[in-house]
LOFI-569497 format. One record per residue (C-alpha): residue in one letter; y, x, z. Coordinates in steps of 0.25 Angstrom, whole numbers, plus 5000, padded with zeros to 4 digits. Layout:
AYXZ...
***
This chain:
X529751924856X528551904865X529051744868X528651714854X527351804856X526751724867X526851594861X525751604850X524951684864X525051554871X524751474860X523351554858X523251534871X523251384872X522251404861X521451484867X521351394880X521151264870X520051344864X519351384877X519551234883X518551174869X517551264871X517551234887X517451084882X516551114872X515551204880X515851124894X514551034893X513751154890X513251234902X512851374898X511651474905X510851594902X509651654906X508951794902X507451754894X506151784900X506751764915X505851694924X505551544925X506551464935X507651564931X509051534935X509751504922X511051414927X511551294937X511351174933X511651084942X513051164946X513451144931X513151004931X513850974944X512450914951X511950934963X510651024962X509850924971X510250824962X509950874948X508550774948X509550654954X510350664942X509250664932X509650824927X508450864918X508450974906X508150924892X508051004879X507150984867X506151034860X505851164868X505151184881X505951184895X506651324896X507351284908X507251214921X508151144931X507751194946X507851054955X508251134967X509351214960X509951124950X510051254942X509351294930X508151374928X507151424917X505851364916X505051454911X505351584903X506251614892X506051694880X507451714870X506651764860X505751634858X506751554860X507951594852X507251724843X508551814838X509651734841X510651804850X510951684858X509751624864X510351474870X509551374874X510051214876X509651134885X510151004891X510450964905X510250814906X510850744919X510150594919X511150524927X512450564922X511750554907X512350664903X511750794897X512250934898X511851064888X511451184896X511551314886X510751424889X510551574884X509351644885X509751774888X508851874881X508352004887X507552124882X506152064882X505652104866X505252234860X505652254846X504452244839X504052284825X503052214816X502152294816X501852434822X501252524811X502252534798X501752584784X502952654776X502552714762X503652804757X503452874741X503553014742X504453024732X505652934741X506953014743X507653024756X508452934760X507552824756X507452694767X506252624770X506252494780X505652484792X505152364799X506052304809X505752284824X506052144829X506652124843X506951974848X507752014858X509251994854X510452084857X510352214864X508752174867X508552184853X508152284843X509252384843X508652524836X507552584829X507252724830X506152814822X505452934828X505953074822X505353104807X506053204795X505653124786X506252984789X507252924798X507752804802X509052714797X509352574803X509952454796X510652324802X510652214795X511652104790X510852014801X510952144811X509352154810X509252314811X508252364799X507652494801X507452574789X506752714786X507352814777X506652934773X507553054777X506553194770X505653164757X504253154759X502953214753X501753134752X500953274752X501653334764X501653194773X501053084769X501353004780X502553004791X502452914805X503552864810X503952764821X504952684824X505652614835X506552494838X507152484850X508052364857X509352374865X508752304878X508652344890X507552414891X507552444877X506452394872X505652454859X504552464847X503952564838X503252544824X502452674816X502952704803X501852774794X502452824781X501652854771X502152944759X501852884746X501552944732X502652954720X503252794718X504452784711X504952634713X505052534724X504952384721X506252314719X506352164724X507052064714X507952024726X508452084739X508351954746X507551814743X508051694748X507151564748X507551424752X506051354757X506151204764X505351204776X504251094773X503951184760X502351194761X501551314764X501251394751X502551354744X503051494736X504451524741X504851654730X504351764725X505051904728X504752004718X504852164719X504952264705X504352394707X504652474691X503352584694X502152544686X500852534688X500552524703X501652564709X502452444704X501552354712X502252294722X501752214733X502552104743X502752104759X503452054769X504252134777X505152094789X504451974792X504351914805X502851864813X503451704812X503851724798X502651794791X501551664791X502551584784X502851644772X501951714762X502151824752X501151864739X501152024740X500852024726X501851934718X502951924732X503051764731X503351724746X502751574749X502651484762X501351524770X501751424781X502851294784X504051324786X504851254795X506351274795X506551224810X505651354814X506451444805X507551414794X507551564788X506651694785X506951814782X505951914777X505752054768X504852064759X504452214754X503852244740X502952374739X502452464728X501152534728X502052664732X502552594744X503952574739X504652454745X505452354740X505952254749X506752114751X507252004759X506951854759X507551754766X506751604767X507751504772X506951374775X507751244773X507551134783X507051004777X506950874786X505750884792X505850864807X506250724813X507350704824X506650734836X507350634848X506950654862X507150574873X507750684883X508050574893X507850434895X508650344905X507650214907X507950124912X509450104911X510150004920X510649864912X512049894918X512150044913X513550074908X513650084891X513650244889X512350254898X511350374894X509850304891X509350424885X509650584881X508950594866X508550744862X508650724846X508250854837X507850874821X507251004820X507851004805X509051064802X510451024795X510450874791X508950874793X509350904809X510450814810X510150704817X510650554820X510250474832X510550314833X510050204839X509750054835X511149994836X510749864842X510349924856X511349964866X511150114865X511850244858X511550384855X512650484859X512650614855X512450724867X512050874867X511350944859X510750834850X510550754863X511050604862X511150514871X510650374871X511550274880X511950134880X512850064871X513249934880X512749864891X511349834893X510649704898X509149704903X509149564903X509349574888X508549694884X507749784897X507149884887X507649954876X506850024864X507850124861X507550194846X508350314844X508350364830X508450504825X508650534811X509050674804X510050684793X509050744783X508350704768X507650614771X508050594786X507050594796X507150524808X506550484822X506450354832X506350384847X506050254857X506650244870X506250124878X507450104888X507250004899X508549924905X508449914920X508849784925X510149774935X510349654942X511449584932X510749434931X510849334943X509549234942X509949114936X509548984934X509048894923X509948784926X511248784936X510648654942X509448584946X508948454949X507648424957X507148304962X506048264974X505548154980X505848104993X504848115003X504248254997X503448355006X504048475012X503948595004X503648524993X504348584980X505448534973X506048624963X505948774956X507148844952X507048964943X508149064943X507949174931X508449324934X508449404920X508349524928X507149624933X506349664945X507149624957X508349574949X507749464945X506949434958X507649284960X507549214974X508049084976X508749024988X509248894991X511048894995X510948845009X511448705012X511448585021X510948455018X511148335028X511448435040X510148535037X510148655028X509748635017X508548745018X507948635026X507748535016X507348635004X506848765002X506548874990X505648974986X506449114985X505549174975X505149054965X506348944968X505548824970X506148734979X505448654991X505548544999X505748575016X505948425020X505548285015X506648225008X507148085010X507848044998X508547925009X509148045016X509148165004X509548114991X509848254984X509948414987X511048504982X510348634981X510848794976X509748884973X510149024974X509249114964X509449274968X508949384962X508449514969X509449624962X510449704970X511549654970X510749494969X511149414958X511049244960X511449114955X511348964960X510748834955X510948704961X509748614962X509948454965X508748414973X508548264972X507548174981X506748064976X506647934982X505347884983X505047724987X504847785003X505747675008X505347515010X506447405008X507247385020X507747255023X509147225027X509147075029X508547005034X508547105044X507347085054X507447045068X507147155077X506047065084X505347045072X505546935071X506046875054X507546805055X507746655051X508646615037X509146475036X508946375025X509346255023X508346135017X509346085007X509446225001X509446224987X508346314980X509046464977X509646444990X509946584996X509146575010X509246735012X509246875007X508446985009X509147115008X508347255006X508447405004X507747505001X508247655005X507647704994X508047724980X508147704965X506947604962X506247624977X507447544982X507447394972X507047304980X506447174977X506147044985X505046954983X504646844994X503346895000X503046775008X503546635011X503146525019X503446425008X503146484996X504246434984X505246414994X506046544993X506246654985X506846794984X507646864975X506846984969X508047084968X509046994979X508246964990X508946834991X507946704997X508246594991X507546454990X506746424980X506646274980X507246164989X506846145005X506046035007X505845985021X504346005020X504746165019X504446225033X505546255042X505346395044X505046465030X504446615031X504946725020X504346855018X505146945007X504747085002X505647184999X505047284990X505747414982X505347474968X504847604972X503347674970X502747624978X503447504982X503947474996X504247345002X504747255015X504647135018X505447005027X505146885032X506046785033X506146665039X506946545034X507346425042X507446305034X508446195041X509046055035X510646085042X510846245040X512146225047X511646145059X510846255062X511846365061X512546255070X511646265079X511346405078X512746445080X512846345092X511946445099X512946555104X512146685107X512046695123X512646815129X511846805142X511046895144X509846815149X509846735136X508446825133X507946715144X508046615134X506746655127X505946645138X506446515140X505946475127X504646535131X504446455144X504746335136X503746355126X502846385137X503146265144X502946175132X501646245130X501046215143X501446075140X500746065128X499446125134X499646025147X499545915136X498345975130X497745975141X497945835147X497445785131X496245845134X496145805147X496245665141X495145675132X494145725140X494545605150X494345495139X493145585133X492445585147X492845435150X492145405135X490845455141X490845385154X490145245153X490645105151X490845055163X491445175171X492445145180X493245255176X493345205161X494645175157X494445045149X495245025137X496245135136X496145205122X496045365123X497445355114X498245285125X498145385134X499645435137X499945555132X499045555122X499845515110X501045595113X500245715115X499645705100X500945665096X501445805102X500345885095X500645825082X502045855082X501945985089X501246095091X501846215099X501346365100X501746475108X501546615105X501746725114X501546875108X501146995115X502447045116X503046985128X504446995120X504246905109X503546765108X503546665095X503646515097X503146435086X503646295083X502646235071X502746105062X502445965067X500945975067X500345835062X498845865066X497845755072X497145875081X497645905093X497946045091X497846075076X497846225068X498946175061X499846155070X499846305075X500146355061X500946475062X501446465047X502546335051X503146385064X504546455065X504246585073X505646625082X505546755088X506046775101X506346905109X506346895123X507147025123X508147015112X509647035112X510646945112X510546915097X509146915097X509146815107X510246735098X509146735089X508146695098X509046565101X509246515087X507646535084X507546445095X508646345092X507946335076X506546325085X507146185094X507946145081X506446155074X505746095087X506645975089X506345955074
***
């Protein structure tokens, strides 16, 4: 038999436990103190830190603050301690009046974690409150005729201690006449009541003194006295009757001052002036009496003052009718006040976390909001919201505490301040409600690399630019703040042509703009490949690239180079050939040109500058090709002179010229013949040749000058001999001046030729010039030193081989010329 007893013990057992393990959960986040009233301030009340599992030194690391509402700071956290203490003293009585319980809610915020933790407190209460009576004389009128036994009530002593420390017993000092007899109420109130014990006789003892004490249960007891005078009244049969033992009145709280609540009325059956009955209130406490008036005469009770049910929601007073024979008649009235919805949410901000980071996790705590409505019933209820286009909620805490934490993600880029309205609305009819604003700013993370624009660039300079000259700005945008979005720029290091890169171009870290190191030559650097770097200043740094094509320019910085004919070293112009039956459009040469520039600075275009026979060549405009104009005739000079210019297209143009000499000959291929009859000497002393040819001409020169000399030797002979008289000796009679020998042949010689020799400064190079036939009368004429009809050959006394090559076939074309 006991095997099945223990079964349903075990099962109450496991009920018991269950039980026990929902209240722990339910009271777990509750931490609980007490402290006695009235003790000193910084009192120890309870650990706080030790509850919370913080370290005492860092309490103010952690944020951990106390927050309550709507009452002034009872309590204090010691920074030192990390525990608990009052800030200032405590008194039960004010703060929680009769009840038995005095607790005290208060909220322990921790900042960092978000989190918020209740701290329940009871105020212990001590024996710190005398019972006191309303007043201290007391005026009882008993008729002489009453019978023994009768009760009369006594005021009653208020203590606002609770428990043992309040009032416990009243006693009254010894008397025959009368004796004490003590009621407790249904609501434990003890009422203490008078009751005449031996009749009394007006003529004997008008008047009996009594006092009588109430005492508490404190320790130490504690105590106050009231006199009682009794004063023995003449014969009065009835006492008044009220038409109710108890009145009860409904009154909302906004009903204006003077509004009549009821009327209590009292009968009294004795005529005459002892049915008159007059009203008062008894039993009625010091907050209670401005606020409600009563008409001694007719007993109607009206508002003297607001009422205001969040103050107090119920009264409860007596109220005493008496005769003119001091018979009493009395009654209770209960005034229940009924909230109406007049008090608007109340929301405040316990604790505002601003700014928030943009990267701060959905579920973040912004704000702790202290929401309260002084109402009560719907009219107290209320709802808390927020707009529900932002990225914020309200959760419900503690206590009427909610808090306010993000929904998603934020994006300061997007949004980097918040206007938060949090709206408050009661339940009641109508509904009130409230807005409170919180501006919340978003702090900026560094999330956003600088970009750029465009992921390319093109720039362009011209060639020939100054160093340091600028050539290009780049703008990187960084949509963060402060130092995130601080952007440097950089250039990727490179090489170009065998040099870094950094050489040729350089940019400015702070605005981007590029600039020129070097002179660039768009022959040599046609293009750049360049890759800016734009960095922000965040930690960790954020970047991105852009490419920029840098291209050079050309400007018209390069004249027309000619490539053929190609100029002798000497200085000396080279000799075409051309043949005298060469038909007109005949190709004679071809000028070839370039120009190292480009684009239009490179067109070339030939025009014949110069020629010795104007008409008888010409020069293609784009080709460059010589070509005869019309026939040769054989009155065209032998040696023709050409000077062609070369000129390009560019701003300004630039231009180059070359002279050409052309070689006009019946039999082309008898000359190349004998030119290719000549074999180039290998001997090394064939340099000697030209100064053979020099000696030669020197020797023909002295010739010419011997002549000149005996011609004018001659002619002064025959001019002194024309002066001498007739018949001298000496005459010679009969010979003519013209038959002199010699004579003829030497004017025959100057009329056919004339030679000149010149010899320049430069000891390396000489010119001999072999002109026209000459057919002037003079001896010497102008004419036949013109310049203009000579063939000029160069010749090097210090040439090359080749040169000397040269030198041979200008001197072959010369004698070839000569023999003529």
């Amino acid at each position: 038999m006991a095997a099945p007893q223990s079964r349903p013990r075990r099962g109450e057992l496991i009920l018991l436990c269950a039980l026990l393990g929902t209240l722990w959960e339910i009271g777990k986040g509750q931490i609980r103190y007490s402290v006695p009233e009235e003790t000193d301030k910084g009192s120890f009340v309870g650990n706080v830190s030790k509850d919370l599992g913080l370290d005492p030194r860092e309490l103010a690391k952690h944020g951990v603050r106390i927050v309550s509402r709507g009452r002034t700071q009872l309590f204090a956290l010691n920074p030192s301690s990390g525990s608990l203490v009052t800030a200032g003293r405590i008194d039960r009585e004010e703060l929680c009046a009769q009840s038995l319980r005095c607790l005290i809610n208060i909220n322990i915020l921790v900042e960092d974690k978000g989190k918020l933790f209740g701290i329940e407190i009871e105020i212990v209460d001590i024996n710190d409150n005398n019972p006191k009576f309303q007043v201290e004389d007391l005026e009882v009128k008993i008729n002489e005729i009453a019978v023994p036994g009768a009760r009369y009530p006594l005021p009653e002593a208020v203590d606002p201690d609770v428990g043992v420390n309040s009032l416990q017993s009243y006693q009254l000092n010894p008397n025959h006449h009368f004796s004490l007899v003590v009621q407790t109420g249904d609501n434990g109130v003890i009422n203490p009541e008078l009751v005449l014990e031996r009749a009394l006789d007006r003529e004997e003892e008008a008047t009996h003194h009594l006092v009588l004490t109430a005492s508490d249960g404190g320790e130490p007891r504690r105590s106050s006295t009231v006199r009682i005078h009794v004063t023995v009244l003449d014969t009065n049969d009835n006492a008044p009757v009220f038409a109710q033992p108890i009145y009860r009145v409904k009154v909302l709280e906004n009903v204006p001052p003077g509004t009549r609540l009821l009327t209590v009325t009292a009968s009294d059956p004795d005529e005459g002036i002892n049915g008159k009955v007059v009203y008062k209130f008894r039993k009625i406490n010091e907050k209670q009496t401005p606020l409600f008036q009563l008409n001694e005469n007719t007993g109607e009770i009206s508002i003297a003052k607001s009422l205001d049910y969040e103050e107090c929601s119920f009264y409860e007073m007596e109220i005493q009718a008496e005769d003119v024979g001091a018979l009493l008649g009395r009654t209770k009235l209960f005034i229940l006040v009924e909230d109406v919805n007049d008090n608007r949410p109340e929301v405040i901000i316990t604790s505002l976390f601003s700014p928030v980071l943009e990267n701060s996790l959905p579920g973040t705590v912004i704000a702790f909001l202290s929401v309260h409505d002084q109402d009560s019933g719907k009219n107290g209820q209320v709802v808390c919201y927020t707009r529900d286009n932002l990225p914020f909620k309200l959760e419900e805490s503690i206590d009427n505490y909610y808090r306010l934490v993000t929904r998603k993600y934020l994006d300061r880029e997007n949004v980097s301040i918040y206007n938060i309205t949090v709206m408050a609305s009661d339940l009641g009819t109508p509904p009130l409600s409230t807005e409170t604003h919180i501006a919340l700013h978003v702090a900026d993370i560094n999330d956003n690399p600088p970009t750029f624009p465009h992921a390319s660039y093109s720039a362009y300079i011209l060639e020939n630019n100054l160093r340091g000259a600028s050539i290009f700005s780049l703008t990187a945008h960084d949509p963060d703040s402060q130092e995130n979005a601080q952007v440097t720029y950089s250039v990727t290091e490179d090489t170009l042509q065998g040099a870094p890169l950094s050489s040729f171009i350089s940019i400015n870290s702070d605005t981007g703009v590029l600039y020129a190191l070097q002179s660039f030559d768009y022959e040599q650097i046609r293009d750049l490949q360049l890759l800016v770097t734009a960095s922000d200043s965040g930690d960790p740094p954020l970047s991105s690239n852009a490419s920029l094509s840098l291209f050079v320019l050309d400007q018209n910085d390069n004249k027309p180079e000619i490539l053929y004919p190609a100029l002798p070293t000497d200085g000396s112009t080279g000799v075409e050939l051309a043949p005298r039956s060469a038909e007109p459009g005949y190709l004679v040469t071809k000028v070839v040109a370039v120009d190292r520039d480009s684009g239009q600075n490179a067109w070339l275009s030939y025009r014949l500058l110069k020629a010795s026979e104007p008409g008888l060549f010409a020069v293609g405009l784009h080709t460059g090709e010589v070509r005869t104009a019309r026939a040769l005739l054989d009155r065209d000079a032998l040696k023709q002179s050409l000077v062609v210019a070369v000129q390009d297209h560019g701003q300004p143009p630039l231009s180059a010229t070359v002279t050409l000499t052309v070689a006009v000959a019946d039999s082309i291929p008898e000359v190349l013949t004998e030119l290719g009859s000549l074999k180039p000497s290998v001997d090394p002393n064939d340099s000697s040749l030209t100064l053979y040819l020099v000696v030669a001409v020197a020797a023909v020169s002295c010739v010419f000058l011997a002549f000149v000399v005996v011609l004018l030797g001659l002619r002064l002979r025959r001019w002194h001999k024309s002066r001498l008289p007739q018949g001298s000796g000496g005459r010679l009679v009969g010979v003519p001046a013209s038959h002199f020998v010699g004579v003829e042949e030497v004017q025959a010689f100057l009329k056919t030729y004339s030679h000149e020799v010149s010899l320049t400064a430069d000891s390396r190079k000489s010119h001999l010039i072999f002109p026209q036939p000459n057919y002037a009368d003079t001896l010497i004429s102008q004419e036949s030193c013109e310049k203009n009809d000579s063939l000029l050959t160069s010749i090097d006394f210090h040439e090359c081989k080749n040169e000397a090559d040269r030198g041979q076939v200008s001197l072959v074309l010369c004698l070839l010329l000569i023999s003529r």
